[in-house]
C-alpha positions in Angstrom: 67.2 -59.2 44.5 69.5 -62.2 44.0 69.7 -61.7 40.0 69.6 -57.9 40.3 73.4 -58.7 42.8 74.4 -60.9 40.3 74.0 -58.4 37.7 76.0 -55.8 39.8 78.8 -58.2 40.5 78.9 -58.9 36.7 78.8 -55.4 35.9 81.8 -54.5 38.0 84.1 -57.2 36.1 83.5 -55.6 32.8 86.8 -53.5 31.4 87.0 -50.0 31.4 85.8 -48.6 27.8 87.3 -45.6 26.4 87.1 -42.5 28.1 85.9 -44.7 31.5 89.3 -43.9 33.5 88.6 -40.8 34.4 85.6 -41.7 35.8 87.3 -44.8 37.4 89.8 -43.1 38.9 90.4 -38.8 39.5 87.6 -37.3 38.0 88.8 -35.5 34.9 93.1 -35.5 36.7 95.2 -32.8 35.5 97.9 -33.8 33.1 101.8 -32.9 33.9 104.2 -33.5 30.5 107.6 -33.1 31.3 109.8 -33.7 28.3 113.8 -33.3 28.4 115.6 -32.9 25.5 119.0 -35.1 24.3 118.4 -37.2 28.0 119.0 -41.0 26.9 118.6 -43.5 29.7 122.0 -43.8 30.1 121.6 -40.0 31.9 118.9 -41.3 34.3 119.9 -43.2 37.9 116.9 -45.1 38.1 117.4 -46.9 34.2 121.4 -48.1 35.3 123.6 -44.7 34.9 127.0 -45.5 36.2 127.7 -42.0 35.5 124.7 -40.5 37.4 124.3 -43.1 40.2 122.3 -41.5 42.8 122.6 -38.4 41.1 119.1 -37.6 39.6 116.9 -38.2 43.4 114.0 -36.1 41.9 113.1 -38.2 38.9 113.5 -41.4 40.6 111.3 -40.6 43.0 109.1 -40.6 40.4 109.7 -43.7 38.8 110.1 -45.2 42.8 106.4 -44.3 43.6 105.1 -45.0 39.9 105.3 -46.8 36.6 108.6 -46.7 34.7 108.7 -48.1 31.2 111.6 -49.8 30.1 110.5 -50.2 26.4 109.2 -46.6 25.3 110.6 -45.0 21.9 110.3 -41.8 20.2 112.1 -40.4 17.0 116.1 -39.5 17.1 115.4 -36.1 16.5 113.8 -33.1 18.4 112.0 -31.7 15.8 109.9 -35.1 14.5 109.3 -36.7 18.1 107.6 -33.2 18.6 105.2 -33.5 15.6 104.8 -37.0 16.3 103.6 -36.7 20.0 101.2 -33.2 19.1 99.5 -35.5 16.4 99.7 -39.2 17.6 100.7 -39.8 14.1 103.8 -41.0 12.2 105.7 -38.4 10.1 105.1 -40.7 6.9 101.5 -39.4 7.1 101.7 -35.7 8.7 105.2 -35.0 6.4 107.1 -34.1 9.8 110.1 -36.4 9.5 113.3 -34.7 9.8 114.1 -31.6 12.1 113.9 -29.5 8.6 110.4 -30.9 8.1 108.8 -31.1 11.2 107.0 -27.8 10.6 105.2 -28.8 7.5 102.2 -30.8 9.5 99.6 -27.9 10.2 97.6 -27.0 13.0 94.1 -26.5 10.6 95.1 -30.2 8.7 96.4 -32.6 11.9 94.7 -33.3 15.4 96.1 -32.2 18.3 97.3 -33.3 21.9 96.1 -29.5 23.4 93.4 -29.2 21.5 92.0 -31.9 22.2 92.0 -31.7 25.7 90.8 -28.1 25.5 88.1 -29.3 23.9 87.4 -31.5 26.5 87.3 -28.8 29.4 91.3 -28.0 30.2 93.2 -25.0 30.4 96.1 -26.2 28.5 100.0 -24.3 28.7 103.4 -25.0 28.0 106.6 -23.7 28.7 109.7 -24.4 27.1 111.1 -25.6 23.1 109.2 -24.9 20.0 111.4 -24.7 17.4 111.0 -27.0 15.1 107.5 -27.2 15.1 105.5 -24.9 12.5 103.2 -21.8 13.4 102.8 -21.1 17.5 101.6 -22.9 20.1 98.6 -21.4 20.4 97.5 -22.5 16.7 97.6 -26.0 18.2 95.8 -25.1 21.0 97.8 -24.0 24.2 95.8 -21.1 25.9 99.0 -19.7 27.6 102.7 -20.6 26.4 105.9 -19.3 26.9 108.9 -20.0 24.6 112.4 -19.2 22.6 111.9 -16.6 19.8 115.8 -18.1 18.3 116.1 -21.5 16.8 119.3 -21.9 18.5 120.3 -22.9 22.0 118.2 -21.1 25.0 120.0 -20.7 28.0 121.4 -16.9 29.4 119.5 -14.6 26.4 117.5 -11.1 27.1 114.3 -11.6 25.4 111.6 -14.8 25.0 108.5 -14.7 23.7 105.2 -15.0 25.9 101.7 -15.4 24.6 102.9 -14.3 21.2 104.1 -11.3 22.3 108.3 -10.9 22.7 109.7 -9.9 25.9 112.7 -7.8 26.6 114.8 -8.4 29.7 117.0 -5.4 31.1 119.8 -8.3 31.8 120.5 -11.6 31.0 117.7 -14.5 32.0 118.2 -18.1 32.6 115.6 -19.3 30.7 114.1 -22.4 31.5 114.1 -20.4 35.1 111.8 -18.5 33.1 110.1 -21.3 32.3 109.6 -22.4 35.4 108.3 -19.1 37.0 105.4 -18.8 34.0 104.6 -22.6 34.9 104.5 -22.4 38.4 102.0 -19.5 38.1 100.2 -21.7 35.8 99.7 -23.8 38.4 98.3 -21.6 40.9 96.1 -20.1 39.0 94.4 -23.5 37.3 94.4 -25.5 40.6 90.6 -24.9 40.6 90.6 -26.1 37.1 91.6 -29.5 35.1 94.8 -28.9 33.2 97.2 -29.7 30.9 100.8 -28.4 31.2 103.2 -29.3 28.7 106.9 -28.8 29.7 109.6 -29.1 27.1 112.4 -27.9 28.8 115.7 -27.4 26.7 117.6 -28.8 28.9 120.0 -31.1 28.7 120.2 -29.4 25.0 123.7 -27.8 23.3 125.4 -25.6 23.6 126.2 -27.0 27.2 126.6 -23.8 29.0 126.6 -23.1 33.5 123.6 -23.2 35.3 122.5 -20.8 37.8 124.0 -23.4 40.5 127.6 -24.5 38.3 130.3 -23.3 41.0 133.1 -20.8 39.6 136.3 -22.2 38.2 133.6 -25.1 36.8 134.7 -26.2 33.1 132.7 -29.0 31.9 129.2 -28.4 32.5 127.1 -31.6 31.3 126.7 -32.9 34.8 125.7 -29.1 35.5 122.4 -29.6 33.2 122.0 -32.7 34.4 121.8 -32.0 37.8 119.5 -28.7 36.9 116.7 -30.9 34.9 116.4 -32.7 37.8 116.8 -30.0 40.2 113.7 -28.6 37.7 111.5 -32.0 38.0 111.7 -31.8 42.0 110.5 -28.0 42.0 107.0 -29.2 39.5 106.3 -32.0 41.4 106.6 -30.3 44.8 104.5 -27.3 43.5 101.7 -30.0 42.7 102.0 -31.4 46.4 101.9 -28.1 47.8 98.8 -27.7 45.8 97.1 -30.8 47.0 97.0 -32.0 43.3 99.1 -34.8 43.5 96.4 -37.8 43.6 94.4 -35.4 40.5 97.7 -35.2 38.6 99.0 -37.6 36.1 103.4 -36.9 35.6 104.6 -37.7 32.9 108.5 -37.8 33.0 110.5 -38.3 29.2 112.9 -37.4 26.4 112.6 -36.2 22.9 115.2 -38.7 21.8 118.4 -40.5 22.6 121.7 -38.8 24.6 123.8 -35.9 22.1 127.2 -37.3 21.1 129.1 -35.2 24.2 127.2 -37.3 26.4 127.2 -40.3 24.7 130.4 -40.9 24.8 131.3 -40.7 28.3 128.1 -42.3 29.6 127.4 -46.4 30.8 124.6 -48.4 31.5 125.6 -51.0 34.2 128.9 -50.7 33.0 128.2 -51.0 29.3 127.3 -48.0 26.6 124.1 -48.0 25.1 124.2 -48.6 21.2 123.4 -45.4 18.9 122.8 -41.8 20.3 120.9 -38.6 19.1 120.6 -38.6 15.6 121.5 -42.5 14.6 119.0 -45.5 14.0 120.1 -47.4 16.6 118.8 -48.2 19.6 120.0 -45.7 21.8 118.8 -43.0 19.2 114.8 -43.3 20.1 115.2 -45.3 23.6 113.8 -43.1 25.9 113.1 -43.1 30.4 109.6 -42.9 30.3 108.1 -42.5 33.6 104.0 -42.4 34.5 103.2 -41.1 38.4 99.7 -40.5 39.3 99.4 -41.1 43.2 96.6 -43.8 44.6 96.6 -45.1 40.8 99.8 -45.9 39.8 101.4 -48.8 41.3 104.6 -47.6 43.5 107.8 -49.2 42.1 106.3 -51.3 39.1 108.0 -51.7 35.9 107.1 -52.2 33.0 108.4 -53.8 29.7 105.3 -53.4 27.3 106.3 -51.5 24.1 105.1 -47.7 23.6 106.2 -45.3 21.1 105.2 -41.3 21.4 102.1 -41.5 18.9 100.3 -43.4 22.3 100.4 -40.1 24.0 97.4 -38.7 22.5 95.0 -42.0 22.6 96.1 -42.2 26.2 95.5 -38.7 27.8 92.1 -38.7 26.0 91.1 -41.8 27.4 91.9 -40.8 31.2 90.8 -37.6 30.6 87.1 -38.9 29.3 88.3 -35.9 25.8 86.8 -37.7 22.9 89.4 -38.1 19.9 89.6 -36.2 16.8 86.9 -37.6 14.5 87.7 -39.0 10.7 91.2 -39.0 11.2 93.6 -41.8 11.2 96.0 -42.2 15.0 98.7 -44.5 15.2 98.6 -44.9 19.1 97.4 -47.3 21.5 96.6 -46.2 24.9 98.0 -47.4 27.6 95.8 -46.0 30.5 95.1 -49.4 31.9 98.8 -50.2 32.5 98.7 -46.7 34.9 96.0 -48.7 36.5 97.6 -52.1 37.0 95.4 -53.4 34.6 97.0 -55.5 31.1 95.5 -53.6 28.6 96.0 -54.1 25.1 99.7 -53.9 24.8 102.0 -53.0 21.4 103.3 -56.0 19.5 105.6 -53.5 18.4 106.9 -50.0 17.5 108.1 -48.1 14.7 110.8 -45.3 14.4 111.0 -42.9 11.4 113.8 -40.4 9.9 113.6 -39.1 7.0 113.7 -42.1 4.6 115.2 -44.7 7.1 113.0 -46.5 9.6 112.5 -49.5 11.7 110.1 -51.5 13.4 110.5 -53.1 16.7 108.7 -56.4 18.3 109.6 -57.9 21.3 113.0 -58.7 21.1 113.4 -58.1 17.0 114.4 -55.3 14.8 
């Protein structure tokens, strides 16, 4: 009896292998991937906005009863951190490395992030930008989706296209509202069900146009789309509590690359702008809030400075999801599911950033 204890006792001090966390922690947790668009740190409260002190509550809440990374990175452009984060790998290898290019990696030749997990038992959905990214996103493996037909901006239009199938509106929507009714439905109807939402909302994406809440007589409306986003965040992460999902449900709260230049420019970090914006190499380009919230696993308040890059996405939601990864195919990422548990893990030694022909990679404190 004495060995067979000391056996156990052993046992329980091994590390998690792949695919353990779910196990360890929610049995197979729903994923929640919010992603905003053209929101640099220096638009979030929580990472030292002068500008937006106090002003986004809703996402850090988030960050105040989970993980926020300091050190994540994406690409500097829409379209590429898009491919990058459905394939978990870099646009070198699947040929999605500018905005014009992003739609070359194909659904039959690349892995990806949906398909995986459908394969692993989810309904999967998402709600929100496309463009950029080739085919639909049912050919990479989102059961229900709802998105722009237009590759331009998608605010007050009369049609979007749901399932495949275009929809006409008698009047003008505001769609991410749309967005969030198809979602929220989502939801309710998959609470019985693991699932994997992905959320690419357009805002705070150009043209920079009133909200359904800007006041009249209103002229500059950044602080508008702001203020909606987070407005947006609040509604999702209330719907899961009303649910009872919230210990089942990993949040994921980020950006598809740095601030757009008519934020930028207006826009301090502790009194200081951030180097680079949207579109530019440097560090504000790819510099991203990244913020990790699963209830009874994360650790409330914690920060984190370990580097991660969008290609970890993939590795990670496998791993707590117990989906076993695309065979004979080469990732990029690392997972970082021990960090959501408190755990070390095996951390980056560093990142790498692609556009087009420039590109970087970053270590701990060298570029």
């Amino acid at each position: 009896m004495k060995r067979l204890m000391t056996l156990l006792g052993c046992a329980l001090l091994l590390p998690l292998l792949p695919g353990q966390l779910a196990a360890a922690g929610a049995a197979k947790p729903n994923i929640l991937f919010i992603l905003a668009d053209d929101y640099g740190l220096d638009g979030v409260s929580c990472y030292g906005s002068d500008r937006f002190k106090g002003k986004t509550p809703n996402i850090d809440a988030l960050a105040k009863s989970g993980l926020r990374f300091e050190r994540a990175y994406c690409t500097p452009l829409c379209g590429p951190t898009r491919a990058l984060l459905m394939t978990g790998r870099y646009g070198f290898r699947t040929g999605g490395l500018t905005n014009q290019t992003a739609g070359r990696p194909s659904s039959k030749d690349e892995p990806s992030v949906a398909r995986t997990l459908k394969q692993g038992g989810y309904a999967t959905g998402m709600a929100g930008k496309w463009r950029q990214m080739g085919e639909t996103p049912g050919d990479w493996g989102f059961d229900e989706w709802l998105t722009d037909p237009t590759a331009g901006g998608w605010y007050w239009k009369t049609s979007y296209t749901k399932n495949g199938q275009l929809v006409e509106t008698k009047q003008e929507v505001y769609c991410p509202d749309a967005c969030m009714e198809f979602t929220l439905d989502f939801l309710r109807r998959h609470r019985e069900k693991s699932f994997y939402f992905y959320y690419p909302t357009h805002l705070i994406h150009g043209p920079i146009l009133r909200t359904p809440d800007s006041k009249p007589g209103t002229k500059d409306f950044y602080d508008d789309n702001v203020a909606y986003l987070d407005k947006q965040v609040g509604q999702l992460v209330a719907e899961i509590d009303k649910l009872g999902l919230r210990e089942k449900t990993l949040i994921i709260f980020s950006a598809d690359n740095g601030t757009a230049r008519f934020g930028a420019d207006r826009s301090l970090i502790n009194g200081r702008q951030i180097s680079g914006q949207k579109g530019t190499m440097l560090e504000g380009g790819a510099h991203v809030p990244f913020i990790a919230n699963w209830k009874g696993v994360t650790s409330a308040g914690k920060v984190s400075k370990d580097l991660v890059d969008f290609s970890d996405l993939l590795p990670t939601f496998a791993e707590v999801t117990g989906a076993k990864l695309p065979p004979g195919v080469k990732l990029d990422g690392r997972s970082f599911a021990p960090q959501l548990k408190g755990e070390r893990g095996n951390p980056r030694e560093w990142i790498y950033v692609q556009l087009g022909a420039k590109w970087y990679v970053r270590n701990e404190g060298w570029k």
